[in-house]
C-alpha positions as CSV (number, residue, x, y, z in Angstrom):
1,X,118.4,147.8,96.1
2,X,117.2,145.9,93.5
3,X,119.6,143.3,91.8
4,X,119.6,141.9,88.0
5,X,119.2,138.7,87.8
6,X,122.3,136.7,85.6
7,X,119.7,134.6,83.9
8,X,116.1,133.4,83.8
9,X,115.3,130.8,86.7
10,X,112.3,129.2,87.6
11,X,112.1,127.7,91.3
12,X,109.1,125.1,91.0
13,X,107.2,123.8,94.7
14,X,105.6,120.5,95.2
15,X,104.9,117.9,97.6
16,X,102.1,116.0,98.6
17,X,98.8,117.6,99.6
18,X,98.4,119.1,103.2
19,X,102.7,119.0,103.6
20,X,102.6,123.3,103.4
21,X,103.6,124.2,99.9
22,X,102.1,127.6,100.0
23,X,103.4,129.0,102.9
24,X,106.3,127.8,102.3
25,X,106.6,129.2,98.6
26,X,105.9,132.4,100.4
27,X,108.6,132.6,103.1
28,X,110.7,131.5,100.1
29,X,109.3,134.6,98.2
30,X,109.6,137.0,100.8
31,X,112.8,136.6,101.6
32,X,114.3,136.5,98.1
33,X,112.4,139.6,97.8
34,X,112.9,139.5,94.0
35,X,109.8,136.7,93.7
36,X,106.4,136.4,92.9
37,X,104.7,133.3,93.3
38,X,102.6,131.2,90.0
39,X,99.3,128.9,91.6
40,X,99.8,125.6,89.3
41,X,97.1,124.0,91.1
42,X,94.1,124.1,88.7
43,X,91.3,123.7,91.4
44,X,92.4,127.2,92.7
45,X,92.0,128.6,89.1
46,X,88.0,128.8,89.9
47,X,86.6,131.3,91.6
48,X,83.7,129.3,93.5
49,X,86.3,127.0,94.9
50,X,88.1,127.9,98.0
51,X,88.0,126.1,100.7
52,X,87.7,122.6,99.5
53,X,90.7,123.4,97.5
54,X,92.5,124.9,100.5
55,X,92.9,128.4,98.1
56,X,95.2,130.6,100.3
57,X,94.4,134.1,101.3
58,X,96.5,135.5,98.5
59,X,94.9,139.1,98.9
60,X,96.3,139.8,101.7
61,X,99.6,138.9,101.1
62,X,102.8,141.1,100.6
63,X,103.7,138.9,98.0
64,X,102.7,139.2,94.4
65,X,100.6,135.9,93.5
66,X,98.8,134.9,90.0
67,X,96.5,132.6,88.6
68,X,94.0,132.5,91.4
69,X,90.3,133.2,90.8
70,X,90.5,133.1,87.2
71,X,87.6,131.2,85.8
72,X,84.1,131.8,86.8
73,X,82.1,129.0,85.1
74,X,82.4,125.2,85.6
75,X,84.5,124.3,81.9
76,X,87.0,122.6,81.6
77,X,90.8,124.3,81.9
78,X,93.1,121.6,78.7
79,X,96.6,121.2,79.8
80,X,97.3,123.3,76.4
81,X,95.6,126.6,78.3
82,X,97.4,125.8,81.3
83,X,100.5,125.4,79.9
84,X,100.1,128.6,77.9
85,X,98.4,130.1,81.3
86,X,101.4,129.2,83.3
87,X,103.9,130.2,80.8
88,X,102.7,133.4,80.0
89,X,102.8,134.6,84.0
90,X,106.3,132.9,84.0
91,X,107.3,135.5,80.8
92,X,105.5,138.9,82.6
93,X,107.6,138.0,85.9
94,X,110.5,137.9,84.4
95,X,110.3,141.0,82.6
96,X,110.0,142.3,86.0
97,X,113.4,141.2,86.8
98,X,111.3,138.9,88.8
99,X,111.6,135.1,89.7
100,X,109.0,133.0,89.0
101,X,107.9,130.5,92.0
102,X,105.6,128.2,90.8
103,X,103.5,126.1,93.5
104,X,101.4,122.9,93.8
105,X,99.2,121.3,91.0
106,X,98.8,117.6,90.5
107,X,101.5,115.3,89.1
108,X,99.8,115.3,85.7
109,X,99.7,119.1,84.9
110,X,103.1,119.7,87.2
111,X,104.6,116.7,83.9
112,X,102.8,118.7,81.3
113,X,104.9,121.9,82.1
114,X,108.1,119.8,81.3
115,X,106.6,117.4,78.6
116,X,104.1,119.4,76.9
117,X,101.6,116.4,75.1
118,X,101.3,116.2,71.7
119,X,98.3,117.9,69.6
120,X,96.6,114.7,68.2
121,X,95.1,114.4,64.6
122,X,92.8,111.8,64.6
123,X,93.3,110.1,61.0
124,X,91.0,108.1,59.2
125,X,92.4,104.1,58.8
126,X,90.0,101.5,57.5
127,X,92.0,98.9,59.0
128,X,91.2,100.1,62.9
129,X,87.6,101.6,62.4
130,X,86.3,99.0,64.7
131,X,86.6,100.1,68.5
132,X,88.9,99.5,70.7
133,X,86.6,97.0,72.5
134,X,85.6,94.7,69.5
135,X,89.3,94.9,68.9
136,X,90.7,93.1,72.2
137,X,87.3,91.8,73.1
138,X,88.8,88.4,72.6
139,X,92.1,89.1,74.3
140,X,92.8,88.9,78.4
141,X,93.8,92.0,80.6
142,X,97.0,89.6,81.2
143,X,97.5,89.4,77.7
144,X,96.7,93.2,76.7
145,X,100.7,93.6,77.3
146,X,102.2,91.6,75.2
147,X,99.3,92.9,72.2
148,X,100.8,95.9,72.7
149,X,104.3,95.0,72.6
150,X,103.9,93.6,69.4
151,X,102.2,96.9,67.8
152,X,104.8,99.2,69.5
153,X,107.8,98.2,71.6
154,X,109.0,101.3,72.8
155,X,105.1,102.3,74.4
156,X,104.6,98.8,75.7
157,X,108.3,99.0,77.8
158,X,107.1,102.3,79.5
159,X,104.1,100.5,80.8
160,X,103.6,98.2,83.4
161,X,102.6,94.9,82.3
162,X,99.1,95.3,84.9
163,X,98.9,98.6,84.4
164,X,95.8,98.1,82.3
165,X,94.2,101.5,82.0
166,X,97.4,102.9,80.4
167,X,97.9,99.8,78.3
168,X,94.3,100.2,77.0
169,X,95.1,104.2,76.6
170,X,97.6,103.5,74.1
171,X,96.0,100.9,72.3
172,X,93.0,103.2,72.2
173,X,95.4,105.8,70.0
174,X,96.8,103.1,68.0
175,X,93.1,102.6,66.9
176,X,92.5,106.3,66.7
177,X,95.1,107.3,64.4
178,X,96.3,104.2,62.8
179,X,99.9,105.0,64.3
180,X,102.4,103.4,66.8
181,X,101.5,105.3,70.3
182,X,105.4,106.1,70.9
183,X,104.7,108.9,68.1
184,X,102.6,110.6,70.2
185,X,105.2,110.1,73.4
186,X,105.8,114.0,75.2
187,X,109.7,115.4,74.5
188,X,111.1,117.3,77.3
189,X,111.2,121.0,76.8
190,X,111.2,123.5,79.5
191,X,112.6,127.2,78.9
192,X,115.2,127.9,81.5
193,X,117.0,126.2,84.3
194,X,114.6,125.1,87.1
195,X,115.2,124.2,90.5
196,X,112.4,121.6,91.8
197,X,112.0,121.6,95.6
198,X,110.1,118.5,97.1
199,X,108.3,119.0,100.5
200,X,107.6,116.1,102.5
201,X,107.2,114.5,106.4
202,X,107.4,111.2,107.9
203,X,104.1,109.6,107.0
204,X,102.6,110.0,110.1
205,X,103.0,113.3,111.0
206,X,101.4,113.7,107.3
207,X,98.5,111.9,107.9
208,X,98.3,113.8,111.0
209,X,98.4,116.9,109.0
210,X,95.5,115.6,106.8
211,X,93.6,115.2,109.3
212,X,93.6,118.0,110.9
213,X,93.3,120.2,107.6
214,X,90.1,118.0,107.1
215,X,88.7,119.0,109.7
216,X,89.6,122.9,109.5
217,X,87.7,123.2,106.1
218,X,85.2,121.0,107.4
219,X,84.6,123.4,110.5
220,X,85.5,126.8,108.2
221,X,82.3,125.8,106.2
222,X,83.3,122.9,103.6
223,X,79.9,121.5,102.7
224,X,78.3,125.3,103.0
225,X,80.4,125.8,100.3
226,X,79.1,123.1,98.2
227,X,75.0,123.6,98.8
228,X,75.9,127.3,98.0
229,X,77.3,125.8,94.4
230,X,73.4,124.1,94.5
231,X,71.9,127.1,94.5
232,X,73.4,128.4,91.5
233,X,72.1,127.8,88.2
234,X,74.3,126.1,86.8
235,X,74.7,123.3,89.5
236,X,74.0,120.6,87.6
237,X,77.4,121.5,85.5
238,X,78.3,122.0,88.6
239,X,78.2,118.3,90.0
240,X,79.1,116.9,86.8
241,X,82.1,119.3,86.6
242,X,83.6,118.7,90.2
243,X,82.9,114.6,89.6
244,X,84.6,114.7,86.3
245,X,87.8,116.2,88.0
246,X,87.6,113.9,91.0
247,X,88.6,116.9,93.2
248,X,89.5,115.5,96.7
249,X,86.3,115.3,98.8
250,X,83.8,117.4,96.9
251,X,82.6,114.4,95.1
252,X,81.7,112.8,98.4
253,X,80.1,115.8,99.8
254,X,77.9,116.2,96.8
255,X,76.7,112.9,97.8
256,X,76.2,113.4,101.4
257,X,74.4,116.6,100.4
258,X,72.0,115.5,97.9
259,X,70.9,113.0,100.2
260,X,70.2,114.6,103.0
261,X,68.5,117.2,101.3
262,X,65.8,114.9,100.3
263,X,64.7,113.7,103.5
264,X,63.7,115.8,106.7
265,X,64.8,115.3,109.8
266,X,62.0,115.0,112.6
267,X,62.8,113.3,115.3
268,X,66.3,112.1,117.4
269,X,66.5,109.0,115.3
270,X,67.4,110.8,112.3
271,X,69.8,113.6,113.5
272,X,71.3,110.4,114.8
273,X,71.5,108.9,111.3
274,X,72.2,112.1,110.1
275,X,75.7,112.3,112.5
276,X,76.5,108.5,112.0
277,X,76.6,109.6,107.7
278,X,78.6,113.3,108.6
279,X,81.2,111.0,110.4
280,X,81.5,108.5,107.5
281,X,81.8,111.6,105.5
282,X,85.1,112.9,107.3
283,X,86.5,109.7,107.2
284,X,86.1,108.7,103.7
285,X,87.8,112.3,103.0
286,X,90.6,111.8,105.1
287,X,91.1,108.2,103.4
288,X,90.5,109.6,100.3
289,X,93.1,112.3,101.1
290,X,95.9,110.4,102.6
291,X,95.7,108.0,99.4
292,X,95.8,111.3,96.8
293,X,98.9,112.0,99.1
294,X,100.3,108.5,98.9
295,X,100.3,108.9,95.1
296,X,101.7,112.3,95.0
297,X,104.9,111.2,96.6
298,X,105.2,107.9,94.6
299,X,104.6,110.2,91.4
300,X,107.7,112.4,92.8
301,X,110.0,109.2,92.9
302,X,109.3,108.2,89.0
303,X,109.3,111.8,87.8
304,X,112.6,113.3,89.7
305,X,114.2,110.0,87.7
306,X,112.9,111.3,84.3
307,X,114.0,115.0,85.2
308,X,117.8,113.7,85.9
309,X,117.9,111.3,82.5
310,X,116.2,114.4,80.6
311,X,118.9,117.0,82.1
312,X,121.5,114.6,81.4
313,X,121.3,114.6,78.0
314,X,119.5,118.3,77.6
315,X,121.4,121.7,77.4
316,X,121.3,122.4,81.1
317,X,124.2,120.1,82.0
318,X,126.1,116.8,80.9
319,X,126.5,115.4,84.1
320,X,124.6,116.0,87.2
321,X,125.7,114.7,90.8
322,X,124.0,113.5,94.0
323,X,126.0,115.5,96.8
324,X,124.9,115.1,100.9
325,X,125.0,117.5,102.7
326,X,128.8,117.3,104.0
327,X,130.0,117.3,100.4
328,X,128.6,120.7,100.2
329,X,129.9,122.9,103.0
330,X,133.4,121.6,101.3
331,X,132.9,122.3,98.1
332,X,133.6,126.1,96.7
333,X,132.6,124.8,93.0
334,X,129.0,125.0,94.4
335,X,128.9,128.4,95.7
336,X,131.3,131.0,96.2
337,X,132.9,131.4,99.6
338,X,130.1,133.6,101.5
339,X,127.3,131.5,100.8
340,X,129.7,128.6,102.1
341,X,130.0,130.9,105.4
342,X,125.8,131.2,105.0
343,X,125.6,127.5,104.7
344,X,127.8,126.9,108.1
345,X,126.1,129.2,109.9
346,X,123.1,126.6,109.7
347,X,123.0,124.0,112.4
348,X,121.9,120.6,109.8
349,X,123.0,118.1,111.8
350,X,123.7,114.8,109.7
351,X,120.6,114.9,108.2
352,X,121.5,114.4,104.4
353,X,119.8,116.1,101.6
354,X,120.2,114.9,97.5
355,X,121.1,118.1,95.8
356,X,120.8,117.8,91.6
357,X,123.6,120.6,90.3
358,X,124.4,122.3,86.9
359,X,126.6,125.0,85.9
360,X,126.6,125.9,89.5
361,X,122.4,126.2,89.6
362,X,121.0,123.4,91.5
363,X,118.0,121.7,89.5
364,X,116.7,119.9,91.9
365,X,116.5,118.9,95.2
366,X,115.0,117.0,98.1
367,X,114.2,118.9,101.3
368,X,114.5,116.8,104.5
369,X,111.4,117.8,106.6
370,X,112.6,117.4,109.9
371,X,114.8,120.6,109.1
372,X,112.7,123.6,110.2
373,X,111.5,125.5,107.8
374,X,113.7,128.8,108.3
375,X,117.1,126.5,107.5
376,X,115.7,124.9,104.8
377,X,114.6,128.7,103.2
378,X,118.1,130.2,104.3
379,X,119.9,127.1,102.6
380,X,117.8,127.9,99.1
381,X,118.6,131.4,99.3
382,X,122.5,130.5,99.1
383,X,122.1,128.2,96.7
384,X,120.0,130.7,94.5
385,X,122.5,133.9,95.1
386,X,124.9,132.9,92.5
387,X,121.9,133.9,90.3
388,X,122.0,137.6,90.9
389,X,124.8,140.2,90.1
């Protein structure tokens, strides 16, 4: 029997690339049987991408699933449309008494869901019409810091002092618009309580995992993929397209494939080249890959710290706590006494996992990989019962 839910929740999954964020969305899904699950990740969105963006079979699944296959045409997708994309879905599933699960995307658009940018209105100052490079031309990258420390304070302590291409992003508004760049700085606003789950592994056994998946797509027809995108008309938007969005690996196949289409191979000397440069192709992606995946998880560490200053002070709570994992099978303020009896029925060991919690909702938390993957589901399902009546 269907159960109402006590108020609007969104569950949001995300981890680096290869760690199994889909599948495990949909275990998740499945078993709160009240789900559907929201595709944040923006390469999915087009429908001539699939397996370079590692789309999952969603047509085949029991499990309601949105925002796949949704643009035909190489153009570009703003974060405004996404956000207004995502957020619409999020409204519809709710009206269906529904939770939202929303999984994957990059760090970037995953932010722009909780800091939605500011619309920009480039203003007209004849004091900055110069560029931005006769501006600093004069001034060292060392130097570019403490330039913009005296136009804005506030921007410059966000940044890192070599962080240059941010550093030279906001000075690039400042000359735009004549204003300080902190005026343009996102505010947090989501519209319900959230509860953030972060997949990882040990970096090995994630490396491993990229590796493998690298060579699945590779073998379940990868490049075909890309010389069928040649064919079309439109390739040319195309190649400029996938290049502009730096998708993981297409950008390097594009390369491999435009090269070897303009030579023929006739004898054993070539097919040799040709395997020496598909070799150096697999492991450039697999670099390229583990590095996307390196950055992912650093992202995670600086973003779960702006989540639990922004919930601090927000509506959702005025305190939140870091509990481990023996804190909570002792503590009845969390969840009421059968989901205790749930949580004890799970063999965790000592393994300890951070736990974010307000108003008896967790907002976010870490899952410990080296749980399987059936705990860590039945321990989110009693932390996400006190939401139904």
């Amino acid at each position: 029997m269907e159960k109402k839910l006590k108020q609007k929740f969104v569950i949001i999954i995300f981890g680096p690339t290869a760690v199994g964020k889909s599948d495990f969305a949909e275990k998740l899904a499945q078993e709160l049987l009240q789900a559907q699950i929201v595709n944040c990740d923006l390469g999915q969105f087009y429908t001539k991408l699939s397996i370079g963006v590692a789309k999952p079979d969603y047509k085949s699944s029991k499990i309601k699933q949105h925002l796949f296959d949704i643009i035909d045409e190489p153009v570009d997708f703003t974060v405004a449309r996404y956000r207004e994309a995502v957020f619409n879905k999020i409204g519809q599933i709710w009206e269906n008494n529904d939770i939202p699960v929303l999984v994957g995307g990059s760090g970037f658009y995953l932010k722009s869901l909780f800091f939605p940018p500011k619309d920009i209105e480039l203003e007209s100052n004849s004091n900055l019409e110069k560029n931005l490079d006769q501006i600093i031309g004069n001034i060292m990258d060392q130097d570019l810091w403490d330039f913009l420390y005296s136009i804005d304070q506030d921007r410059a302590k966000k940044i890192d002092k070599n962080d240059i291409y941010r550093i030279k992003r906001a000075l690039d508004l400042w000359v735009k618009t004549g204003r300080k760049p902190s005026e343009f700085m996102p505010k947090f606003d989501f519209p319900s309580n959230f509860l953030c789950v972060f997949l990882n592994k040990e970096r090995r056994e994630l490396y491993s995992q990229i590796d493998i998946r690298t060579d699945n797509m590779i073998f379940e027809g990868w490049i075909s993929e890309v010389e069928e995108l040649r064919r079309e008309e439109s390739w040319q938007e195309w190649e400029a397209f996938l290049k502009k969005k730096k998708l993981i690996g297409y950008d390097l196949i594009i390369d491999y494939v435009n090269n070897f289409n303009k030579i023929k191979i006739k004898d054993l000397i070539e097919k040799k080249e040709k395997s020496s440069e598909f070799d150096l192709l697999i492991r450039n992606i697999k670099q390229k890959t583990r590095n996307y995946a390196k950055r992912q998880i650093t992202f995670w560490r600086s973003f779960q710290e702006q989540l639990k200053k922004e919930v601090e002070k927000n509506k959702y709570t005025n305190k939140v706590e870091i509990i481990p994992v023996d804190s909570i099978l002792n503590n009845t303020n969390l969840v009421d006494s059968k989901v205790i009896e749930l949580i004890k029925s799970s063999d965790f060991s000592d393994e300890q996992i951070n736990i974010r919690k307000t108003n008896n909702v967790e907002i976010d938390t870490k899952i410990n990989q080296e749980l399987s993957v059936d705990l860590q589901i039945k321990k989110l399902l009693a932390y996400l019962k006190p939401l139904f009546e």
